[in-house]
C-alpha positions as CSV (number, residue, x, y, z in Angstrom):
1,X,0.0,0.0,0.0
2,X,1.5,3.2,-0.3
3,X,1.1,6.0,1.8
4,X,0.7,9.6,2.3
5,X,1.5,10.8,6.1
6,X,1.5,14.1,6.8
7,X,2.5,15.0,10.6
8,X,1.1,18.2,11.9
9,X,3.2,20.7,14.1
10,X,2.2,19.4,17.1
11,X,2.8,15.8,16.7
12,X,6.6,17.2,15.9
13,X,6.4,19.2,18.9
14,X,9.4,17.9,20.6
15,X,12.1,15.1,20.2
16,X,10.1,12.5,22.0
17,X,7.1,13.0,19.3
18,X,9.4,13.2,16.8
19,X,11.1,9.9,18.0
20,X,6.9,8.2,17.6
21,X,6.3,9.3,14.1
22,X,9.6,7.8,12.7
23,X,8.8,5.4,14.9
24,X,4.9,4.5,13.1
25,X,6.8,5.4,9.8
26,X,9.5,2.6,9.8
27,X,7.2,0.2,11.6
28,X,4.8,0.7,8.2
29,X,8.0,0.7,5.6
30,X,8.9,-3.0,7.9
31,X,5.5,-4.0,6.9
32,X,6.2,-3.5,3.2
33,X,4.3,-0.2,2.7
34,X,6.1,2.9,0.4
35,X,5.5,5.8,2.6
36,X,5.8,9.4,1.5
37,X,5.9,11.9,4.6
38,X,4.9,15.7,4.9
39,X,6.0,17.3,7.6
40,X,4.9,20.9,9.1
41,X,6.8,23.2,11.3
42,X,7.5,22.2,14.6
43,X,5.0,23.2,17.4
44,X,4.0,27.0,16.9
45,X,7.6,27.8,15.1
46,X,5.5,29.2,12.2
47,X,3.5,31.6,14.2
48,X,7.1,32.8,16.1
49,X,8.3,33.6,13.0
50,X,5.3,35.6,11.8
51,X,5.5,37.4,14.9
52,X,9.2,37.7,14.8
53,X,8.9,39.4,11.6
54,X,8.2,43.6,12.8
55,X,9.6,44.8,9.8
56,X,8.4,45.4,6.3
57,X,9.3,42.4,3.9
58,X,8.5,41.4,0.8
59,X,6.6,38.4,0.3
60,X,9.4,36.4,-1.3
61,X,11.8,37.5,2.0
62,X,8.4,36.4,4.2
63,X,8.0,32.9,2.4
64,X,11.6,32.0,2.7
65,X,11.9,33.0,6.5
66,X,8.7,31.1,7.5
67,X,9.9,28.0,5.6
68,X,12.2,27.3,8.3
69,X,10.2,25.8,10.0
70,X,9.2,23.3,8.1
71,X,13.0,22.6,6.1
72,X,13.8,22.2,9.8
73,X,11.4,19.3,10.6
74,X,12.2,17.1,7.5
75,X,16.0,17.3,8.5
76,X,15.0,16.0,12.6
77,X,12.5,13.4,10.9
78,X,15.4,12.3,8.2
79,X,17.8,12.5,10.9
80,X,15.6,10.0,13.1
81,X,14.3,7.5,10.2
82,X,18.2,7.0,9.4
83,X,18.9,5.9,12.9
84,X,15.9,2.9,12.6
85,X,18.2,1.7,9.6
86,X,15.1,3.8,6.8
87,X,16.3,5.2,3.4
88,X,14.7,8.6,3.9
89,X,15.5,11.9,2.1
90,X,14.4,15.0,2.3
91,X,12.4,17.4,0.0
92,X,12.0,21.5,0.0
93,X,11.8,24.1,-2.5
94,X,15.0,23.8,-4.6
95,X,15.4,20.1,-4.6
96,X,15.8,18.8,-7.9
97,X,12.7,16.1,-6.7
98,X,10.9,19.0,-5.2
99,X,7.0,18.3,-6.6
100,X,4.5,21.4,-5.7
101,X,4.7,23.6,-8.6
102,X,2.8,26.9,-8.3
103,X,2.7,29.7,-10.0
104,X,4.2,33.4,-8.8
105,X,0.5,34.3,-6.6
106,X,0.8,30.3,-5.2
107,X,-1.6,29.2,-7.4
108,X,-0.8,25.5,-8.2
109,X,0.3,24.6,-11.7
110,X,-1.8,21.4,-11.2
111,X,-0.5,19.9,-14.4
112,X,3.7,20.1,-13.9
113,X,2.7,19.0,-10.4
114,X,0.9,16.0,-11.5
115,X,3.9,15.1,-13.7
116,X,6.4,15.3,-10.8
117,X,4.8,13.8,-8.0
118,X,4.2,10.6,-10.7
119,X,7.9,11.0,-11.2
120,X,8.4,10.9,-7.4
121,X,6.2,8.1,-7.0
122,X,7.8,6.1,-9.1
123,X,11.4,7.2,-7.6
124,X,10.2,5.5,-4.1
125,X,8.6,2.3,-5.9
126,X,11.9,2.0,-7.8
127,X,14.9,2.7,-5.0
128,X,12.6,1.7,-2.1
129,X,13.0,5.1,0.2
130,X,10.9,7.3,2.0
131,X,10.6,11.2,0.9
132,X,10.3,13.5,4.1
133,X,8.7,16.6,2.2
134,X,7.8,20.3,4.0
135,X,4.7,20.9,4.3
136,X,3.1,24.3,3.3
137,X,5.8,25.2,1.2
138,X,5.8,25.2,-2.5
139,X,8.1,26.6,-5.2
140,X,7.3,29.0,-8.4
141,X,8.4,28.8,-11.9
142,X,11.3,30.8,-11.4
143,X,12.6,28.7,-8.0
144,X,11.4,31.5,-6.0
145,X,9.3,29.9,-2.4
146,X,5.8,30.1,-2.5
147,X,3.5,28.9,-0.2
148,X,0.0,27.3,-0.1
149,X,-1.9,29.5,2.6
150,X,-3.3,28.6,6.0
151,X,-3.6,24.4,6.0
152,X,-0.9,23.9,3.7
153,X,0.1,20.9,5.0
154,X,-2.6,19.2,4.7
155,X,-3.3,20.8,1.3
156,X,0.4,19.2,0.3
157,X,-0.6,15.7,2.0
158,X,-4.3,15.3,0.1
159,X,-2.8,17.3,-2.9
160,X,0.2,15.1,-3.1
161,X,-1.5,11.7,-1.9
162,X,-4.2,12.1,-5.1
163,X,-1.4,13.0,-7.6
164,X,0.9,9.9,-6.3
165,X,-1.6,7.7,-6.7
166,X,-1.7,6.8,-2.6
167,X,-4.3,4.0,-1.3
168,X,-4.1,6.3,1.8
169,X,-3.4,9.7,3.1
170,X,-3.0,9.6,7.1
171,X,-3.2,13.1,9.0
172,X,-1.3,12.7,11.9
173,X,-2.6,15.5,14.6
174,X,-3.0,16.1,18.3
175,X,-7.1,15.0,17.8
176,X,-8.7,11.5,18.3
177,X,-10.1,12.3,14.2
178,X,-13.7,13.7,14.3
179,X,-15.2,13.9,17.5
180,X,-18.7,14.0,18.0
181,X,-18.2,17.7,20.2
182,X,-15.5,19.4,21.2
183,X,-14.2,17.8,24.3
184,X,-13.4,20.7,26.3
185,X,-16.7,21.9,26.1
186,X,-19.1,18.8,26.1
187,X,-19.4,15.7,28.1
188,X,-19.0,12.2,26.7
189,X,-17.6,13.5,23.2
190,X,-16.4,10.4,21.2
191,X,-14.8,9.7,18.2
192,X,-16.5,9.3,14.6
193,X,-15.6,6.6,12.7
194,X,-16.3,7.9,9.5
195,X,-17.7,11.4,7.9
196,X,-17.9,12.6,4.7
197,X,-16.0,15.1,2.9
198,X,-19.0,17.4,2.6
199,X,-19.9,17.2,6.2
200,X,-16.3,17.9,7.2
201,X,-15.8,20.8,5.3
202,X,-19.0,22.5,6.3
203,X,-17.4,21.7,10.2
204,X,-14.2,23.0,9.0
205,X,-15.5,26.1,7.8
206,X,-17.7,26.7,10.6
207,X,-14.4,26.1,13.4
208,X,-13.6,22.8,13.3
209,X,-10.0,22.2,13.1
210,X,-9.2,18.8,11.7
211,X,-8.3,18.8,8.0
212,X,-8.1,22.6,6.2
213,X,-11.0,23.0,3.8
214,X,-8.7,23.6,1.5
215,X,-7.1,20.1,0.9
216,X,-10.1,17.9,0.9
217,X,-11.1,19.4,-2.4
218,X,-8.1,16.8,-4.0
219,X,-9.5,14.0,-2.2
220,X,-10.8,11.5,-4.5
221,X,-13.5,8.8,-4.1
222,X,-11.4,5.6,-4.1
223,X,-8.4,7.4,-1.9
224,X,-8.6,6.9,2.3
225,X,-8.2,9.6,4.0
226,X,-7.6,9.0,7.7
227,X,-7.3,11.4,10.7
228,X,-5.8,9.6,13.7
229,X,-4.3,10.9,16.8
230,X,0.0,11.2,17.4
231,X,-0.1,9.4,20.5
232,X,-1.2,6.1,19.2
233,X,2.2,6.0,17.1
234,X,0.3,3.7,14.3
235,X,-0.2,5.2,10.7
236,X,-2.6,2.5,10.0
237,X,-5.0,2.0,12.2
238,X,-7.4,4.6,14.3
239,X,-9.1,7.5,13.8
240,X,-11.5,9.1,11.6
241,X,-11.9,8.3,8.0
242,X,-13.0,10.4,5.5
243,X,-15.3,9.1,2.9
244,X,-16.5,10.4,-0.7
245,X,-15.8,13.1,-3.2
246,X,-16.8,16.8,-3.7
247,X,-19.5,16.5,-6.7
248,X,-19.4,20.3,-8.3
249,X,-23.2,20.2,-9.1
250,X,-26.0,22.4,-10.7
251,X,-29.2,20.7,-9.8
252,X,-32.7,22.5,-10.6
253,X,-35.7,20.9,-8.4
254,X,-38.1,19.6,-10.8
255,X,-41.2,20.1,-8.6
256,X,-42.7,23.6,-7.5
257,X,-42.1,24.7,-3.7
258,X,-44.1,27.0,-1.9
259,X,-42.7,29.6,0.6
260,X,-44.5,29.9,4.0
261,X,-43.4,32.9,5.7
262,X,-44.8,33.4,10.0
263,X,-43.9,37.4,10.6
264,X,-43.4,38.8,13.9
265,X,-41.9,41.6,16.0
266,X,-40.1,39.5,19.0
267,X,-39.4,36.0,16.5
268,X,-35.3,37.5,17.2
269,X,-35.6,37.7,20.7
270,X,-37.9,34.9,21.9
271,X,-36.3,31.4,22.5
272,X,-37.8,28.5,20.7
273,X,-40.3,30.0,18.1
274,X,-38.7,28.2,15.0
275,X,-38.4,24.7,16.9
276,X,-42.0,25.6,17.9
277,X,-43.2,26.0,14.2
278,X,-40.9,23.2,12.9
279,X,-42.7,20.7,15.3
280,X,-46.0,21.3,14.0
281,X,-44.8,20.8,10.7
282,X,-43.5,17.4,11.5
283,X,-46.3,16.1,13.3
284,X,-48.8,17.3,10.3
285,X,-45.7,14.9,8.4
286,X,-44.6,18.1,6.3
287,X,-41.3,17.8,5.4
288,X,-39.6,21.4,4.8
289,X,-37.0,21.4,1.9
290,X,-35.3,25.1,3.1
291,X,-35.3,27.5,5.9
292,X,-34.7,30.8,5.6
293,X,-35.3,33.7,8.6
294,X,-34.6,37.7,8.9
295,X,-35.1,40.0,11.2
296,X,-38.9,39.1,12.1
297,X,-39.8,36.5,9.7
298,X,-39.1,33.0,9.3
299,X,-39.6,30.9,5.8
300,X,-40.2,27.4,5.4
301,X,-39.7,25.9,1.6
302,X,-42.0,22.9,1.5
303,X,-43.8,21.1,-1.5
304,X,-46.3,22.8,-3.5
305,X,-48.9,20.4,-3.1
306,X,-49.0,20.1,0.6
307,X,-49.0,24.5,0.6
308,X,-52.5,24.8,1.8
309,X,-52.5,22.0,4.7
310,X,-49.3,23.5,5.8
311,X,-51.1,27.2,6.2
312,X,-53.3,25.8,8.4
313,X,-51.2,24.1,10.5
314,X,-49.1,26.7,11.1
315,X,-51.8,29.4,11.1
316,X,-53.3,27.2,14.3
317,X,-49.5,27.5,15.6
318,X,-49.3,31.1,15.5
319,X,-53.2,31.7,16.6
320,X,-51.5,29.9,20.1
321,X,-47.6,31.9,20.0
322,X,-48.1,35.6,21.2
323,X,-45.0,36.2,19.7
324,X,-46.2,35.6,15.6
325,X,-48.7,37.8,14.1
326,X,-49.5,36.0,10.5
327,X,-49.0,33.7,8.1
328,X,-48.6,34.1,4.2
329,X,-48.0,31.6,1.0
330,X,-46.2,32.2,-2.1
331,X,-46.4,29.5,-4.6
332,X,-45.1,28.1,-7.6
333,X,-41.5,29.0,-6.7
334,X,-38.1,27.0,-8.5
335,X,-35.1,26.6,-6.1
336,X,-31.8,26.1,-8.2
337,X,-28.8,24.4,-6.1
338,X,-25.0,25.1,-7.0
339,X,-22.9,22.9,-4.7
340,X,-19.3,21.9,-4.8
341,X,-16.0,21.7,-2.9
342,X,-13.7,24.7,-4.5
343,X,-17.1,27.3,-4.2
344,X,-15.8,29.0,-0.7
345,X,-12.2,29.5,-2.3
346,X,-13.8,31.1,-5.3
347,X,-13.9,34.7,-4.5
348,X,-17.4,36.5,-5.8
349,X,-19.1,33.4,-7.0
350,X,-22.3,35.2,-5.2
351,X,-22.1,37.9,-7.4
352,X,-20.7,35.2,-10.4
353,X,-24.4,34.0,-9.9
354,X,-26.4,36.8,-9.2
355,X,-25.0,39.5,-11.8
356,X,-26.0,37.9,-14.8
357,X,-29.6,36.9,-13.5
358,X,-30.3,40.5,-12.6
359,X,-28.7,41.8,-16.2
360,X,-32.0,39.5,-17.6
361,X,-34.4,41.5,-15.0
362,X,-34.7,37.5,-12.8
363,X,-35.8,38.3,-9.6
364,X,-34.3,36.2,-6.8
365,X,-36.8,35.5,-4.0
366,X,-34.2,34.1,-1.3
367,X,-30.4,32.9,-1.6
368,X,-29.5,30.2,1.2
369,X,-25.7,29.6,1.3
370,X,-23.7,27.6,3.5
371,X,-20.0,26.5,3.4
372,X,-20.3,24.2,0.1
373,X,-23.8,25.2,-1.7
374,X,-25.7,27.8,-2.7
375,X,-29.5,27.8,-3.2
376,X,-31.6,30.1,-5.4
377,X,-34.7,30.5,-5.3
378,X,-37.0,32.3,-8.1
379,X,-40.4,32.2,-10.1
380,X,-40.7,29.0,-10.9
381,X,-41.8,30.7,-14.5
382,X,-38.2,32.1,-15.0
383,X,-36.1,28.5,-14.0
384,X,-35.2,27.3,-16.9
385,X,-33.8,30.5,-17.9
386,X,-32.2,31.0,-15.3
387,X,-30.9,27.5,-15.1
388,X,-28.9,28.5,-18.4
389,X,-28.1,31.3,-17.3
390,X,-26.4,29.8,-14.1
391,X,-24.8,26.6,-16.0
392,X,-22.7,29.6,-18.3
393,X,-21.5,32.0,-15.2
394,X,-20.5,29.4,-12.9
């Protein structure tokens, strides 16, 4: 099997931890596994030399001061591999194996980086050694460093473990993978076995802190990706895996919604009003396909055909809440869904979407985004207008 195993800063954190990951490396390589690694800075060196920079540099002088860091963690994991008897040898900007092409804004040439991490893959299969490759760090046209933003390391890892070919891609970090809540704040948080790549990215984007966003948009379908905690010292077993693809997606809902919108002055400040409403939805056996709320409004998107039984029901709900004042229905309304893994890295794709639809006077009823979809919802008379109009922007 070969492997991708990226070590994060604080499973390098000291000699001891680096003394466990060369430890689970050669242990794998004795089993018969190639093994690539990608190493980050050690601990919080990054951030010191950030801070430690109080002067005004320019970004090639930055990129080459903070990639100390992580050139100085592939020579201690080199170091430490040659002493359990492993060919290893070390990759950074400048190496004449070095694989993360980008160009001169660290955009990554994806195609001369394909070509050499197959070359580099084919260098391990072939001489039988284990690359130690920084993290983060990545190298322009011109051999000038370049780096890949916050995450990089994991970006270099997925990136790097798709390109190669890897069965597997193993982040190594100072979490048990995907817990179920964050166990300084909760009580009985476990691990999850397994999540999916769009339900980790929405976490990640919304504060969780296990892979960056930005490197789960290489994963493919049929590669592992596995988040397991340093402690264990085992790069094959444990953790969380991560399962499935981003599907970039432009889906227009065949049926007709209608929008039920409950208006009232103290819906902001009054505790439980939208579980109230939602409840009496599901006990009529509504099912609501979108939520949407401002100020004193809330909006539920539910099927056309069930618009009439689910005024009354939540007429009868407000009749009972002092805190709602009416209830009205707009029908016949299309909802068009753009989802995909690269649309929070794409700067303006709201305006990408909504420009052109205004430029053919398409009125947008509601947008709904989150971290990987955006949903648009219109006259269902204007949707397959603007379903053409949406396929050619985005």
């Amino acid at each position: 099997m070969r492997v991708v195993a990226k070590f994060g800063g604080t499973s390098l954190g000291n000699g001891d931890r680096v003394n466990r990951a060369a430890d689970s490396v050669a242990a794998a390589v004795n089993e018969g596994h190639e093994v690539a690694v990608v190493a980050s800075a050690m601990g919080s060196t990054t951030d010191f030399l950030l801070d430690a920079i109080t002067f005004e540099a320019d970004e090639s002088d930055e990129a080459e001061i903070v990639s100390m860091g992580e050139r100085t963690s592939v020579r201690m994991l080199k170091a430490a591999l040659g002493t359990r008897g492993i060919d290893a040898e070390f990759l950074e900007p400048g190496s004449e194996q070095w694989p993360v092409i980008t160009d001169e804004h660290g955009q990554v040439d994806v195609e001369e980086t394909k070509r050499r991490a197959k070359k580099l893959a084919a260098d391990m299969a072939a001489k039988g050694y284990v690359p130690v490759i920084t993290g983060f760090l990545a190298q322009d046209h011109a051999g000038n460093v370049t780096t890949l933003g916050r995450g990089g390391s994991d970006t270099t890892a997925v990136m790097l473990g798709n390109y190669m070919s890897a069965d597997e891609v193993v982040i190594i970090t100072d979490v048990e993978g995907v817990m179920t809540g964050d166990p300084r704040v909760v009580e009985g948080a476990r691990n999850v076995g397994k999540i999916t790549v769009d339900e980790l990215r929405n976490l990640s984007f919304r504060g969780a802190e296990v892979v960056a966003p930005s490197a789960l948009s290489y994963k493919t379908s049929d590669m592992v990706v596995r988040v397991a905690h340093y402690q264990h010292g085992d790069l094959l077993h444990g953790g969380t895996t991560i399962e499935g693809q981003f599907q970039n997606l432009i889906d227009m809902r065949e049926e007709p919604l209608a929008c039920l919108t409950a208006a009232g002055r103290a819906i902001r400040n009054t505790p439980g009003v939208l579980s109230d409403l939602s409840s009496v939805l599901a006990e009529a056996d509504i099912n609501v396909d979108a939520v949407a709320s401002g100020m004193d409004s809330v909006s539920f998107y539910v099927d056309a055909d069930v618009a009439e039984r689910a005024e009354n029901v939540l007429h009868q709900a407000i009749i009972e809440l002092d805190e709602l004042s009416s209830v009205t229905v707009d029908a016949d309304i299309a909802v068009i869904r753009i989802t995909g893994g690269e649309l929070p890295n794409q700067a303006g794709i709201l305006q990408q979407i909504i420009a052109p639809l205004a430029a053919e006077h398409i009125n947008i009823l509601d947008l709904i985004t989150s971290a990987t979809s955006v949903a648009v919802f219109l006259e269902w008379d204007d949707r397959e207008e603007a379903l053409d109009i949406i396929q050619e922007a985005v």
